[in-house]
C-alpha positions as CSV (number, residue, x, y, z in Angstrom):
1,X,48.6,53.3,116.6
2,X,48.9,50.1,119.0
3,X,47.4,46.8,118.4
4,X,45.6,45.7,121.4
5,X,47.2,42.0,121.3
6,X,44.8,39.0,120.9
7,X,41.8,40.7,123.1
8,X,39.0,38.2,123.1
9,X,34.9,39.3,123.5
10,X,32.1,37.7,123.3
11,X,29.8,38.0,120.4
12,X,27.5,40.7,122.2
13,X,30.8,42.3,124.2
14,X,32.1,42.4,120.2
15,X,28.8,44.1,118.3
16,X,28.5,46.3,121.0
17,X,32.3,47.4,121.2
18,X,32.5,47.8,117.7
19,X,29.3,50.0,117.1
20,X,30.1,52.0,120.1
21,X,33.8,53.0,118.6
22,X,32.2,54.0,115.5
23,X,31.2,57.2,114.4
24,X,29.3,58.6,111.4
25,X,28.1,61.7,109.7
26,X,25.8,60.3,107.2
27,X,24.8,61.9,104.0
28,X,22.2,62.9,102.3
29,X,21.3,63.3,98.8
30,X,17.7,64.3,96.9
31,X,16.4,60.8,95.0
32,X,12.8,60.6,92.7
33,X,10.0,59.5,95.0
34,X,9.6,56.3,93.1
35,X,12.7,55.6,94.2
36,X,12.1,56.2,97.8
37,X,10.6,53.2,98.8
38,X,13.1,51.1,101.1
39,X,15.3,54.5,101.5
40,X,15.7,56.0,105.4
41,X,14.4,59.8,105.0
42,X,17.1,62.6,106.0
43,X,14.3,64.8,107.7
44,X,10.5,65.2,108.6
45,X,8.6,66.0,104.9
46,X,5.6,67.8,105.4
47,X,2.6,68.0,102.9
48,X,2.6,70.7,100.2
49,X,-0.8,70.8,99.3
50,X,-4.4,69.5,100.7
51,X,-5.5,66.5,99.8
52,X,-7.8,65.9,98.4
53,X,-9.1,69.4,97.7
54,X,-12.8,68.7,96.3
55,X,-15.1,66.2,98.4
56,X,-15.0,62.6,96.7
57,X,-16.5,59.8,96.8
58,X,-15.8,56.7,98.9
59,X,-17.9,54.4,96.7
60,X,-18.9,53.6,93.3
61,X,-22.9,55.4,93.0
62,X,-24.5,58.7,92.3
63,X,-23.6,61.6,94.2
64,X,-27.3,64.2,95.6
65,X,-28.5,66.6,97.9
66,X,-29.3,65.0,101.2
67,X,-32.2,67.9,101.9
68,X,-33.7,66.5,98.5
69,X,-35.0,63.1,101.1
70,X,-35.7,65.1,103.4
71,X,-39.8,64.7,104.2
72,X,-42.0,63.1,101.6
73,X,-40.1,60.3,98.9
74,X,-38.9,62.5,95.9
75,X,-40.7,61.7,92.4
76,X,-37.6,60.2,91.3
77,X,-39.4,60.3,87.6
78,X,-38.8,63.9,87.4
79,X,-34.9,63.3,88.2
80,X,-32.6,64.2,85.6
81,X,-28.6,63.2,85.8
82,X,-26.5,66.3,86.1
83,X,-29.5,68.2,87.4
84,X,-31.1,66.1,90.6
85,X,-27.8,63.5,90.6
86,X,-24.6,62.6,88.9
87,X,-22.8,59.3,88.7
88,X,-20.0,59.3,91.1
89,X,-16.8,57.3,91.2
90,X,-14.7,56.1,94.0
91,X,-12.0,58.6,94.2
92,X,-13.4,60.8,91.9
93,X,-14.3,64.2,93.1
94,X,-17.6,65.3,93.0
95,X,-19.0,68.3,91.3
96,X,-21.9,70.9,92.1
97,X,-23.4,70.9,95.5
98,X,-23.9,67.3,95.7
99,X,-23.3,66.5,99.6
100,X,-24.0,62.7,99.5
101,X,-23.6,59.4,98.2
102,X,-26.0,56.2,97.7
103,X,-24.3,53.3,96.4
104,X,-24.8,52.1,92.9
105,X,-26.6,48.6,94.4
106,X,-28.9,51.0,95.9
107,X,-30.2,52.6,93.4
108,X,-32.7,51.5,90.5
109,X,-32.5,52.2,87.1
110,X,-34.9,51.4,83.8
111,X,-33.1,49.7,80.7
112,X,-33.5,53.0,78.9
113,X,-31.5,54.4,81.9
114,X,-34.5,56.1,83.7
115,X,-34.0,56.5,87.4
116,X,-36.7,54.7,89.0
117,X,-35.5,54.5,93.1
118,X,-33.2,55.9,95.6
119,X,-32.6,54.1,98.8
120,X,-32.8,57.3,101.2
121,X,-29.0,57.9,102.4
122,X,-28.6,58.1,106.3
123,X,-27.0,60.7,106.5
124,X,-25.5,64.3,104.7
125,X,-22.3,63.3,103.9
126,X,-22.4,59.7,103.5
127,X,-19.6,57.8,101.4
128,X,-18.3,61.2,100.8
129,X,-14.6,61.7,101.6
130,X,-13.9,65.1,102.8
131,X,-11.9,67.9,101.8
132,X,-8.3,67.5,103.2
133,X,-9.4,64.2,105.1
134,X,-5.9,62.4,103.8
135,X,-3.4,65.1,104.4
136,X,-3.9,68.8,104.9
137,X,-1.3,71.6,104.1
138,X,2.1,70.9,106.3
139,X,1.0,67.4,108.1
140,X,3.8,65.4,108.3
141,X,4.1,62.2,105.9
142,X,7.5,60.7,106.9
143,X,9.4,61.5,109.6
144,X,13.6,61.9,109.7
145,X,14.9,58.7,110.5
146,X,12.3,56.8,109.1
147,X,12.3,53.9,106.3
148,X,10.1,55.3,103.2
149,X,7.7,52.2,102.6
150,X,6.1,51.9,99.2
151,X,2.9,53.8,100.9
152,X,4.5,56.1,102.1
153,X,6.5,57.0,99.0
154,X,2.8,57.1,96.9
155,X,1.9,59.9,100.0
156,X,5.1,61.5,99.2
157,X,3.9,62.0,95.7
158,X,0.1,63.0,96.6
159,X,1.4,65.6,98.7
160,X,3.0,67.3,96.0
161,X,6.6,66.1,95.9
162,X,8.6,64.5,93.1
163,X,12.1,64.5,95.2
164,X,12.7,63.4,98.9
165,X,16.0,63.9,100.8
166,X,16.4,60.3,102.2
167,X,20.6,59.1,104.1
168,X,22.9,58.3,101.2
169,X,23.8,55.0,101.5
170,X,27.2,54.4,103.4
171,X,30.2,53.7,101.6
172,X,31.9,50.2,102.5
173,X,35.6,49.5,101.0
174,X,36.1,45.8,101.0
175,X,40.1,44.6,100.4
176,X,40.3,41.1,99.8
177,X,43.8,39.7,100.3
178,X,45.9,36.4,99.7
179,X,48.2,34.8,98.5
180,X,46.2,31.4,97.6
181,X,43.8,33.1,96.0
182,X,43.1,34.2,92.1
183,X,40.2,36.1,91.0
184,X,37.4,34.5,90.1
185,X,37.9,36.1,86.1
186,X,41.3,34.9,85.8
187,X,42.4,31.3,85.0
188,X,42.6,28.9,88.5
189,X,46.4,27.7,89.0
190,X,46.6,23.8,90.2
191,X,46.4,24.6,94.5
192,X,45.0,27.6,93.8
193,X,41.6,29.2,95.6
194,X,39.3,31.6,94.0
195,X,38.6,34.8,95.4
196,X,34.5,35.0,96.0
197,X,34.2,36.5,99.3
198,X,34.2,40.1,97.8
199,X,31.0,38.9,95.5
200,X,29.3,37.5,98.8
201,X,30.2,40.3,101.2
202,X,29.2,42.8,98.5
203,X,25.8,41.1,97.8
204,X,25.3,41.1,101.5
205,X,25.9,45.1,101.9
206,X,24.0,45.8,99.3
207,X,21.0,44.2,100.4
208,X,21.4,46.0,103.7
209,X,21.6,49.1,102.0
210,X,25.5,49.6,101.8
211,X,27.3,50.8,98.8
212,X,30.0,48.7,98.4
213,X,33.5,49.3,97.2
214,X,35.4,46.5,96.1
215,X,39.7,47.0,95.9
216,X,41.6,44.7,93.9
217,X,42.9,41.2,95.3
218,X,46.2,41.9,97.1
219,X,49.3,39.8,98.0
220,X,49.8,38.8,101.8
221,X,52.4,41.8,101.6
222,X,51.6,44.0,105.1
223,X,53.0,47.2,103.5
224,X,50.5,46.8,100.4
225,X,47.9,46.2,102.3
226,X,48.5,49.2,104.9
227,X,48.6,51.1,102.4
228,X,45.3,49.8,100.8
229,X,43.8,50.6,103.9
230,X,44.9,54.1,103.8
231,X,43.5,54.6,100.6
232,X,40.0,52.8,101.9
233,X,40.0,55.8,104.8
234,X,40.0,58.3,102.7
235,X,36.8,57.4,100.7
236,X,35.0,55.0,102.7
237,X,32.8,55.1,105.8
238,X,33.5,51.4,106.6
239,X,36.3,49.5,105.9
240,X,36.5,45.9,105.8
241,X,40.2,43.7,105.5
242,X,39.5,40.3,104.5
243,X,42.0,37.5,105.0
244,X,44.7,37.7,107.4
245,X,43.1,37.9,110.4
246,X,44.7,34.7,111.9
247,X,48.2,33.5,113.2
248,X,49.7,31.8,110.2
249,X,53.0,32.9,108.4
250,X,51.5,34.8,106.4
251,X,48.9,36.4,108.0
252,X,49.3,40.6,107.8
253,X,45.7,41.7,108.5
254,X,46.5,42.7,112.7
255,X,50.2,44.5,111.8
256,X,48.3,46.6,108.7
257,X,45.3,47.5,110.8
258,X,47.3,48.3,113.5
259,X,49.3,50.8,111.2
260,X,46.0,52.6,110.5
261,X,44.2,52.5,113.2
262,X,43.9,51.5,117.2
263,X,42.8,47.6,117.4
264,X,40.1,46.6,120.3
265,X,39.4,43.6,119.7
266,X,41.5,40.5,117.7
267,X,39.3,37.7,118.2
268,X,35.6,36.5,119.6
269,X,34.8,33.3,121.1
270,X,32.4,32.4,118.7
271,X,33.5,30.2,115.3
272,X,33.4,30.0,112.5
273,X,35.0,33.4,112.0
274,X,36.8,33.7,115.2
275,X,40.0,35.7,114.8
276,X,37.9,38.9,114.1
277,X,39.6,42.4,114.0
278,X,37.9,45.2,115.1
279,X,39.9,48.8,115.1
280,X,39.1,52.2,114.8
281,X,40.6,55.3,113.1
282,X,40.7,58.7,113.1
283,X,37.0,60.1,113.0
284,X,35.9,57.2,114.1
285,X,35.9,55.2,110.9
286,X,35.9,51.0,111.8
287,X,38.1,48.8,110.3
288,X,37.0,45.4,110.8
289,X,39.3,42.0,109.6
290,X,37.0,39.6,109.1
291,X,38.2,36.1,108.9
292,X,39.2,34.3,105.0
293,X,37.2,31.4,105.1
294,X,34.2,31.5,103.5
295,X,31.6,30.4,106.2
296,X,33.1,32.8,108.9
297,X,33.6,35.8,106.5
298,X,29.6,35.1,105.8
299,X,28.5,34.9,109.4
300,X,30.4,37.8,110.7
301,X,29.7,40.0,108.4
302,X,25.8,39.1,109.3
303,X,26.5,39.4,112.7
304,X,29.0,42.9,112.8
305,X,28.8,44.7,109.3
306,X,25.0,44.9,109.5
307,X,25.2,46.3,113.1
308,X,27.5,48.8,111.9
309,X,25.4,49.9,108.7
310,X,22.2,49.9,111.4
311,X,24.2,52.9,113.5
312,X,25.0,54.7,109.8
313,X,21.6,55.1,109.1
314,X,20.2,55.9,113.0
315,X,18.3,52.6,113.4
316,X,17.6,50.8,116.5
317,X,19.3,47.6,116.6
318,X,17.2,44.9,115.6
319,X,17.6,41.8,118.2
320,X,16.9,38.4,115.9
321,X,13.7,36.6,116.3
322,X,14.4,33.0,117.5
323,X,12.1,29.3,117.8
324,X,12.8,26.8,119.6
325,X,13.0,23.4,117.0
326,X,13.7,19.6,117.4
327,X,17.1,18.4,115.9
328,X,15.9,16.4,112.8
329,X,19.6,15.8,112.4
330,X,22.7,17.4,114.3
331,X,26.1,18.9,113.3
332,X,28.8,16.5,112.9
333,X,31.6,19.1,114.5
334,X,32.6,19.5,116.9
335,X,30.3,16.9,118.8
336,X,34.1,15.1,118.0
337,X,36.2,17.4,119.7
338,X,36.6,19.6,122.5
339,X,35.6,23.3,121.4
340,X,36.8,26.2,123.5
341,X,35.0,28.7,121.6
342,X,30.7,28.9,121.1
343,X,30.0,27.3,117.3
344,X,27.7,28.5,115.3
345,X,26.0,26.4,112.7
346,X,24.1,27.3,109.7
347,X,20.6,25.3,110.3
348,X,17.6,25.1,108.0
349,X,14.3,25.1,109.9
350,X,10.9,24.5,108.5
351,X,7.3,23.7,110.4
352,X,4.8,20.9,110.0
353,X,1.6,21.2,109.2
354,X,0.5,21.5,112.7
355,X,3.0,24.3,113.2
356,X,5.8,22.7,115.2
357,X,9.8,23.6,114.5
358,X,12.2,20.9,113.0
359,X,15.8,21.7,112.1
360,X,19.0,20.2,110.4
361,X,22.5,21.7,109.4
362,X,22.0,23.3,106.2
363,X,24.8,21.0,104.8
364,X,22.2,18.1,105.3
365,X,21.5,16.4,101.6
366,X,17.6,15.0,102.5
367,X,14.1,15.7,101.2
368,X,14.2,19.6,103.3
369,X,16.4,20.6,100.7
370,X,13.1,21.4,98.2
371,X,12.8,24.6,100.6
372,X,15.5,25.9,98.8
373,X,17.4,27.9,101.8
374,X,20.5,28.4,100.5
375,X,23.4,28.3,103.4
376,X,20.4,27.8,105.8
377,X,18.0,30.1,107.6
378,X,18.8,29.9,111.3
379,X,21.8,29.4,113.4
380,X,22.7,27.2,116.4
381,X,24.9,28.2,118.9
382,X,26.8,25.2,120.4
383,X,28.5,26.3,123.8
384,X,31.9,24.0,124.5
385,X,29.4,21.5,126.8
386,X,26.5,21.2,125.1
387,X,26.2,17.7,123.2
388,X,23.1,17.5,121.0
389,X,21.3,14.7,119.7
390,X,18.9,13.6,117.5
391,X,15.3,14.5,118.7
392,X,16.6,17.1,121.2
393,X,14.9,20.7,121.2
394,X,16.7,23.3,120.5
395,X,16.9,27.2,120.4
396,X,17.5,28.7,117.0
397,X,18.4,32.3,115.8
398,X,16.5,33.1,112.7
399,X,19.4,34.5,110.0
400,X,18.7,37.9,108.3
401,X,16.6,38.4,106.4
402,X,14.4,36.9,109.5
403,X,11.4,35.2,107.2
404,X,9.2,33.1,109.0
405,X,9.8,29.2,108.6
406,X,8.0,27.5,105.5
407,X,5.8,24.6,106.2
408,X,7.9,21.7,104.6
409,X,6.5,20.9,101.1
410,X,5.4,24.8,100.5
């Protein structure tokens, strides 16, 4: 394998690198369709029965026989339930040769529950839902590719199914790596770090649909961790190195990738997170080194492990809504120094009331922090020129999951 030394993309040149060298034969397994709902269905599922199979009714009333208006008024004082009408439920089918339905508030009954009036229905058929109206024999309810919404999993279930084929998630081995760090069980050593990027990372590839593997914490030892890697190839679909991935002494990650697979890419000129590793091996499985601190680990993983997971299950890439907001307050780095890389910055943004955008850094302590947006919802991308202030307007990238703004105080 060769390791493609220190090759430097931009955020897009990276995502689109990486999801390009990967390659994927996703699985499929049979799960209950109450358990569908969220899941990305393996192929088209057509309906097993008709539905529904009986006429029913649209509204709460009582089902007749439109030809029974038909010229003078009937005597509706000769009308007897189950004989000239019955009482009809919505949803409920409706029995005999009852064609039509007149709302309950139009009808008039006695307080001995006589029948007194009918107002005549428009026409045969009214409120009456027909036979196979929702779904007849073999129309399609999902389609292959498609994410099973909680409707569509109820449809699933009308149509006569209590299994659905849906993708099996991906597998995603995550090996964290170290030598300043414990795990976060064990007691801390004075100068010590604790390991918590597998918890976050794990959390995050969950939530996208990822089943994540987590290896034990390893020593910065290149041998160990090759051979960690190698083990994470065999069972995994993904494979994600964390720690490593920069220039100091004891920084493996590049060497054991390298061993395992062919590196294209070592870093991106975006921070935090920079020194990036993306690789692939044989069958196209991608490694990716994602950086040890905690706030690049986060934000490439967002930006790369998502993408990757997207391609796994066959879904279009999904380009991040973005608002344009004025700078209540502005990072303090690195307005202070000269960047050579674009910075991103965790942001919260909220609206007023009258629907306009403000922003500060998420690590802001003021009054915006009752929203409750933990690391932020939005990013800011500072390019090596740019100089913010106070009042500016900005453009923001809404973070995943991509909620709308609250209105501050909501």
């Amino acid at each position: 394998m060769t390791d493609a030394n220190h090759i430097w993309l931009t955020r897009k040149e990276a995502e689109g690198s990486l999801v390009a060298h990967a390659r994927f034969a996703a699985r499929t397994h049979m799960v209950p369709v109450e358990d569908a709902s969220g899941r990305i269905a393996a192929k088209d599922v057509s309906a097993l029965r008709v539905f529904p199979d009986k006429p029913a009714s649209r509204w709460d009333g009582i089902a007749v026989r439109y030809d029974a208006f038909q010229g003078a008024k009937p005597d509706f004082s000769t009308w007897r339930e189950g004989a000239d009408y019955r009482f009809s439920n919505t949803g409920v089918c409706i029995e005999g040769d009852f064609d039509t339905v007149v709302r309950i508030e139009e009808t008039n009954f006695s307080d001995e529950g006589a029948l007194l009036d009918v107002v005549t229905p428009k026409e045969r058929g009214q409120l009456v839902i027909p036979v196979g109206s929702e779904m007849g024999k073999g129309d399609v309810l999902v389609r292959k590719g498609q994410r099973i919404t909680p409707f569509a999993a109820a449809r699933l279930a009308r149509g006569g199914y209590e299994q659905v084929e849906v993708i099996a998630p991906p597998r995603v081995a995550f090996v964290p790596t170290g030598n300043e760090l414990v795990d976060y069980r064990s007691e801390l050593p004075a100068g010590k770090n604790v390991e918590t990027n597998s918890i976050m990372v794990a959390s995050k590839l969950q939530r996208w649909g990822a089943d994540p593997v987590v290896f034990p914490l390893l020593k910065d030892d290149p041998n160990l961790i090759a051979a960690a890697l190698r083990s994470a190839l065999c069972q995994a679909d993904i494979v994600v190195l964390n720690g490593g991935s920069s220039k100091g002494a004891d920084d493996y990650a590049a060497v054991a990738i390298a061993s395992v697979a062919d590196i294209f890419c070592h870093a991106v000129k975006m921070g935090p997170g920079a020194h990036i590793i993306m690789a692939a091996a044989e069958e196209g499985v991608p490694v990716v080194g994602l950086s040890g601190p905690a706030a690049g680990a986060d934000m490439t993983a967002e930006f790369y492990l998502r993408a990757l997971i997207e391609k796994y299950y066959g879904l279009a890439p999904v380009e991040p809504p973005a608002v344009r907001a004025t700078l209540a307050a502005v990072p303090r780095s690195p307005f202070n120094r000269k960047s050579t890389v674009t910075m991103a910055y965790r942001m919260v943004v909220w609206r007023d009331r009258a629907g306009a955008f403000f922003s500060q850094p998420a690590s802001e302590e003021s009054s915006v922090g009752k929203i409750g947006r933990d690391g932020g919802n939005a990013y800011l991308f500072v390019e090596p020129d740019d100089n913010y202030h106070v009042g500016d307007v900005a453009q923001m990238e809404l973070s995943w999951p991509y909620e709308y703004p609250p209105c501050c105080g909501d």
